[in-house]
N, C-alpha and C positions, 0 to 999 in steps of 0.2 A: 470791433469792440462791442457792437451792439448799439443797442438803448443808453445816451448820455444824458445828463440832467445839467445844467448850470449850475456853478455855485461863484458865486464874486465871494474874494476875501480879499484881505487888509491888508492880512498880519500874517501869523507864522504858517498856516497854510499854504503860504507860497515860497516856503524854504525848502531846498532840497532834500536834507535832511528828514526831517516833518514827514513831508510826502514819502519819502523812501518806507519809512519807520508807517505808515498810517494807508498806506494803498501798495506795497510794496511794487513803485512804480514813479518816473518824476513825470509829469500832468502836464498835457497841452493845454496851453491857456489866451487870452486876449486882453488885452490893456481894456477901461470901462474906468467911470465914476459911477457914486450912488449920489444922489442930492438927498437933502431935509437931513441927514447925520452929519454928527462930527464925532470926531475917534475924544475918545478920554482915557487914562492909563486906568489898571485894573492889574490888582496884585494878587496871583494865581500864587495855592498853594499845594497843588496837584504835583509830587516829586514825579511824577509819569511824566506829565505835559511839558514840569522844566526841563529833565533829562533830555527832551526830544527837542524842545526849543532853545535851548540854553539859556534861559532867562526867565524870573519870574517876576518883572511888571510886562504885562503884554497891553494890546488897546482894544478897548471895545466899543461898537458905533452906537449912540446915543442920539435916539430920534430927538429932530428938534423941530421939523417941520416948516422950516428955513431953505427954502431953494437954492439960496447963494451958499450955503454949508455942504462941504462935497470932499468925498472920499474916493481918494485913485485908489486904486487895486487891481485883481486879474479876474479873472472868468475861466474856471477851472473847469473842463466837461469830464464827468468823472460818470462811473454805474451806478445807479443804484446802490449796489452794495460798497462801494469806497463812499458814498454821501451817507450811508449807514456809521462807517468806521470815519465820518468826521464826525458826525453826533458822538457815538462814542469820545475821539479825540477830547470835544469842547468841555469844559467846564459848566458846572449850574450856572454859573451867572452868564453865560451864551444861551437864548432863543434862537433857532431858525424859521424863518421868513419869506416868503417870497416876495421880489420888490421888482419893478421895472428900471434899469437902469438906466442911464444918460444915454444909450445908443439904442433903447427899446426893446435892447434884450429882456426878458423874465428871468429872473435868477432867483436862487436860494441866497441867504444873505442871514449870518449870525450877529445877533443884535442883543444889547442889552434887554435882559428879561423881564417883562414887564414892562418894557418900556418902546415897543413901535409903535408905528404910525398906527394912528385910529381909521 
């Protein structure tokens, strides 16, 4: 495959679906937490991203700066260009981030906008 990037996610990224529809591909991945986040609901009015997720309250991570606040998720190694068409995917209220995560992985990691770690 090349050159892979990390991305940790949450939430509907790690739906079969999702990934079919958005990398025409279902993604190898690894279990991770993020610390200093906690997920809060977030109500997506994108009819593209519910069609593909089937729901339109999704969650998104909310820096808090809190080491005992921690988000399970996966470690999706995706190209370049599939971590292009998750920007695409995300909504404006999604920032992407690069954070280190509980295994000292580097990842990319979509987080409330305006709102990570300083």
């Amino acid at each position: 495959m090349g050159k892979t990037v990390a991305l940790f996610s949450y939430g509907t990224l790690q739906d079969q679906n999702v990934q079919l529809a958005t990398y025409g591909r279902l993604v190898e991945g690894v279990a991770d937490e993020l610390s200093g986040y906690r997920l809060v609901e977030l109500v997506i009015d994108d009819p593209h991203v519910i069609s593909l997720s089937g729901r339109a309250v999704h969650t998104i991570a909310r820096y808090t700066g809190d080491p005992a606040d921690l988000i399970a998720g996966t470690v999706l190694f995706l190209t370049p260009g599939e971590l292009a068409s998750s920007d695409d995917y995300e909504v404006e209220a999604y920032a992407r981030t690069e954070v280190t995560l509980e295994s000292g992985r580097a990842a990319f990691v979509y987080v409330e906008a305006g709102k990570s770690a300083r």
